[in-house]
N, C-alpha and C positions, 0 to 999 in steps of 0.2 A: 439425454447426454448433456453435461452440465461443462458450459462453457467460460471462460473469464478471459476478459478482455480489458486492458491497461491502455490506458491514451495521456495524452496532458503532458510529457516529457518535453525537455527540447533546450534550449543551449540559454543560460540565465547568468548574469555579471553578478559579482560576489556582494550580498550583501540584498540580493532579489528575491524575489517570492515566486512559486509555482503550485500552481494544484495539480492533482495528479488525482485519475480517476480509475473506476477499475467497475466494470459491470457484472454480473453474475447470469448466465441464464439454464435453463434446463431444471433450476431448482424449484421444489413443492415450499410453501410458503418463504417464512426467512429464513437464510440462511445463519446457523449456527454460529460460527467463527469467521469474518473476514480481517484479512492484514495485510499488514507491506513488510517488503525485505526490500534487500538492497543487495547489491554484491559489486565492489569495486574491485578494478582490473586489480587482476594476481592476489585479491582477498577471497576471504569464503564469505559466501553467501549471510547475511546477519541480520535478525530480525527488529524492525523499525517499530510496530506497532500494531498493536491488536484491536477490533471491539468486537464483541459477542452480541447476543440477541437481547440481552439483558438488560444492554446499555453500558457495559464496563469496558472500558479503555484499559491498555496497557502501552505505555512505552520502553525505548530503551535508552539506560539514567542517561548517556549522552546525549539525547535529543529532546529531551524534556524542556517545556518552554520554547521551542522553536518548532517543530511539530504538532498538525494537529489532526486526529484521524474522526471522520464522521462517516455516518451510514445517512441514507435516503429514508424517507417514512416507511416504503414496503422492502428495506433492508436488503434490497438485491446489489444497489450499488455501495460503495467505500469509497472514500473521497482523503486523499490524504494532501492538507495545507503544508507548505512549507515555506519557512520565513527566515529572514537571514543565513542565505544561503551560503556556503562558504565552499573553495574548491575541496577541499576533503568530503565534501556531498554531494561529490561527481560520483554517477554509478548506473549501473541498470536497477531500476526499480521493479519488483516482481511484486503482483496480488496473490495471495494464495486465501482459497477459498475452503472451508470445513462445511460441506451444506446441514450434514445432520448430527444430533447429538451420538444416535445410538449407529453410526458407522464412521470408523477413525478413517477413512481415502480423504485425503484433499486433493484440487485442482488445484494448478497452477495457472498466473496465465504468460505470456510469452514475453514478457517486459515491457521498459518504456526508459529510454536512456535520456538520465537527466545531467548537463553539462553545466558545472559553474564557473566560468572563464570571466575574465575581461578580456 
């Protein structure tokens, strides 16, 4: 049963950094696709960043340069940096996890609410 788990969130003054992390388990070597979304209150859900098994990064063109998404050496966990934080990057942050090439289910995992206040 493949599980994912988000930690790292938590209340950050504008202009601060946070990592945010996100575990994968239940999966057979590395996993395929990990990433991060976001979804702030009364928005739709919208995707932050990708990296595959390949090593290719994706982001989205607003967060380019302030974002940064890395995997662990045996690719189970996704680590996503964030840097000059600004209130409009207050949100629930969600991991979603694609374990296999040749099966399109991803997991999700259950968020991690990041607050950018002063």
């Amino acid at each position: 049963q493949v599980q994912v788990v988000e930690s790292g969130g938590g209340l950050v003054q504008p202009g601060g950094s946070l990592k945010l992390s996100c575990a994968a388990s239940g999966i057979v070597g590395s996993a395929y696709v990990m990433a991060w979304y976001r979804q702030a209150p009364g928005k739709q859900r919208e995707l932050v960043a990708t990296s595959d098994r390949f090593g290719t990064t994706n982001y989205a063109d607003s967060l380019k340069g302030r974002f940064t998404i890395s995997r662990d050496n045996a690719k189970t966990t996704v680590y996503l940096q964030m840097n000059s934080l600004q209130p409009e990057d207050t949100a629930v942050y969600y991991c979603n996890v694609r374990p296999y090439v040749s099966d399109p289910r991803t997991y999700w995992g259950q968020g991690t609410q990041v607050t950018v206040s002063s």
